[in-house]
C-alpha positions in Angstrom: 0.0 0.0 0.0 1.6 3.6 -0.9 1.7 5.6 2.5 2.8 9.2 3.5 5.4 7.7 4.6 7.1 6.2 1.9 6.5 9.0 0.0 8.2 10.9 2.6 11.3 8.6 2.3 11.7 9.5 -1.1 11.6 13.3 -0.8 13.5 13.3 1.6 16.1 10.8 0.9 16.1 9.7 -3.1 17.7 6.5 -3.3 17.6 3.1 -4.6 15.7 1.7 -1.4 13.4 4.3 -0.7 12.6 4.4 -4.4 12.5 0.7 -5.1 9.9 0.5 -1.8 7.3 2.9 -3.4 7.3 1.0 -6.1 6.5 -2.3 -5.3 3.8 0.0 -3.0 2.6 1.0 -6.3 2.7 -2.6 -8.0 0.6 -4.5 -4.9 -1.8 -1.7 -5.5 -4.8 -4.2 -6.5 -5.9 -1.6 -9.1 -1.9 -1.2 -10.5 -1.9 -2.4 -14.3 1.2 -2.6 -16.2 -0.5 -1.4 -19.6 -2.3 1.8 -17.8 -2.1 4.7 -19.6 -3.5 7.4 -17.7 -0.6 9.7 -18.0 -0.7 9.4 -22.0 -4.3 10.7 -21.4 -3.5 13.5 -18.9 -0.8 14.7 -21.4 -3.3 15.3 -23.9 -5.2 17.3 -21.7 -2.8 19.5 -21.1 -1.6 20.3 -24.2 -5.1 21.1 -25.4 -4.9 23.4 -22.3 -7.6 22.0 -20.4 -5.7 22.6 -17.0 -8.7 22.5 -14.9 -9.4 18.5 -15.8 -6.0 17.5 -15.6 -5.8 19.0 -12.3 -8.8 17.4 -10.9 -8.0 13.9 -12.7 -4.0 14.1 -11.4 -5.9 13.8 -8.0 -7.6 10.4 -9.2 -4.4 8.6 -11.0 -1.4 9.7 -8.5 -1.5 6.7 -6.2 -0.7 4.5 -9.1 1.9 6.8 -10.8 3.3 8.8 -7.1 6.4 7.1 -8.6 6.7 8.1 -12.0 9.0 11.5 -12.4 6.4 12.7 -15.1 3.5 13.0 -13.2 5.4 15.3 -11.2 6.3 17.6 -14.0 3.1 18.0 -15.2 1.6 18.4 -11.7 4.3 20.9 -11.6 2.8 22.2 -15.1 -0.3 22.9 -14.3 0.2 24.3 -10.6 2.9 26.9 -12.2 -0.3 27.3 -15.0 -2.8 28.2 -12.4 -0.3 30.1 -10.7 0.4 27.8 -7.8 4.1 28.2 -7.1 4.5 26.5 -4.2 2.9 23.4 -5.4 4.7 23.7 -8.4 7.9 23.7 -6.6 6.9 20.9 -4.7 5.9 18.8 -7.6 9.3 19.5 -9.2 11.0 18.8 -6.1 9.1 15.6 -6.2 10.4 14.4 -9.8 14.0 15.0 -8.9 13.3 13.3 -6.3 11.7 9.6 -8.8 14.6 10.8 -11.2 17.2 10.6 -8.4 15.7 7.3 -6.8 14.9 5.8 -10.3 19.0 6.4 -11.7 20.1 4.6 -8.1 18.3 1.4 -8.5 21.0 0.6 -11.2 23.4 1.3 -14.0 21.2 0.4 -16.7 23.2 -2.6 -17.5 22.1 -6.0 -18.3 23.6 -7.3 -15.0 22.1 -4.0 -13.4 19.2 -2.7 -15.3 16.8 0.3 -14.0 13.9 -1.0 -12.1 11.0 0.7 -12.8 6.8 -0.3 -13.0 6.0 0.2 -16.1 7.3 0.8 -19.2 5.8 4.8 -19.2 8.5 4.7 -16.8 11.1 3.7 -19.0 10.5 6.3 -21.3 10.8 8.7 -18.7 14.1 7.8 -17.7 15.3 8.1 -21.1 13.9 11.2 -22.0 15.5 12.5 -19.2 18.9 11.6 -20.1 18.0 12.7 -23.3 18.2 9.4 -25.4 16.5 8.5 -28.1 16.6 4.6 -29.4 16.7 3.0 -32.6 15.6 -0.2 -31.0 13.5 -1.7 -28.0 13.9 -5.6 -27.2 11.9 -7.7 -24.5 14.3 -10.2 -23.0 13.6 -12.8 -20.6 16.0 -12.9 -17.3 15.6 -14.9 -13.9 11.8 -14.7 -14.6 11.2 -11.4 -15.3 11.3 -8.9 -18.2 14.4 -6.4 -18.9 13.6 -3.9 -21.6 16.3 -3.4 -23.8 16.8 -0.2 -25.3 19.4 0.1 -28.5 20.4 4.0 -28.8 21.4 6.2 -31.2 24.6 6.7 -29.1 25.4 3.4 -29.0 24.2 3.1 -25.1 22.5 0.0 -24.2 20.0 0.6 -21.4 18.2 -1.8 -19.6 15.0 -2.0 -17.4 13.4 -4.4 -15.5 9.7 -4.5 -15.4 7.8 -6.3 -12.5 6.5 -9.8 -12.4 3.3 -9.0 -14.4 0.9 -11.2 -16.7 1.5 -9.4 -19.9 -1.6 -9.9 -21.6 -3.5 -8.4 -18.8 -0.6 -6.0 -17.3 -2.2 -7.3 -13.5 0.9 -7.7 -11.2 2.0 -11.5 -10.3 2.7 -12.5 -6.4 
């Protein structure tokens, strides 16, 4: 179950543990889905400048996504939008804070690959280090998925999802 305090943890202290624990909050959520794409939705609202909804349907999705470093930003968004500074601060305080926490839980190696909930979160973590990729590859390690990302550098980064059916995107025990 996600609780103030985990989400305390993290703002407070980014790091691999305190990240790693609000996400498996996040996946034993009985509602968490692996395919969800509320974010892709809220996105859309804001760039047709509907701040308003996105605002009041932020309040509805953020226990499922209180990890994802994106759903900060555009919290942050919309609070600077409707003139809300110190939330916006806040909010942007809080995506440092995934971003910090999500770059700690590995090196994106093979042998050390990201951990993250979903693969929205993957794409947040490379858009933040600015990558783009040529390639993504689903690999099968030790019973779980790693995501496989080929850049246009040359990088390799890797991400492990949670143990999820992947038709359904419901978490596995």
């Amino acid at each position: 179950m996600v609780t103030k305090e985990l989400i305390f943890e993290l703002m407070t202290g980014p790091s691999a543990e305190t990240y790693n624990a609000l996400v498996r909050a996040v996946v034993a959520e009985p509602d968490f889905n692996l395919r969800a794409e509320e974010l892709d939705v809220l996105w859309r609202q804001f760039e047709a400048g509907d701040f308003a909804a996105v605002q009041r349907d932020l309040r509805g999705a953020i226990r499922l996504w209180i990890h994802n470093p994106e759903m900060h930003v555009l919290a942050s968004a919309v609070a600077r939008r409707l003139g809300d500074q110190v939330t916006a601060e806040m909010e942007a305080h809080f995506a440092r804070c995934c971003y910090l926490g999500m770059l700690a839980t590995g090196d994106g190696s093979l042998e050390r690959p990201y951990q993250v909930a979903r693969v929205a979160d993957e794409y947040a973590l490379l858009r933040h280090l600015k990558k783009s990729w040529d390639r993504q590859t689903m690999l099968h390690r030790d019973g779980r998925v790693v995501d496989a990302f080929e850049c246009s550098d040359g990088a390799s980064l890797h991400f492990q999802l949670p143990k999820a059916d992947l038709l359904t995107g419901r978490a596995l025990a």
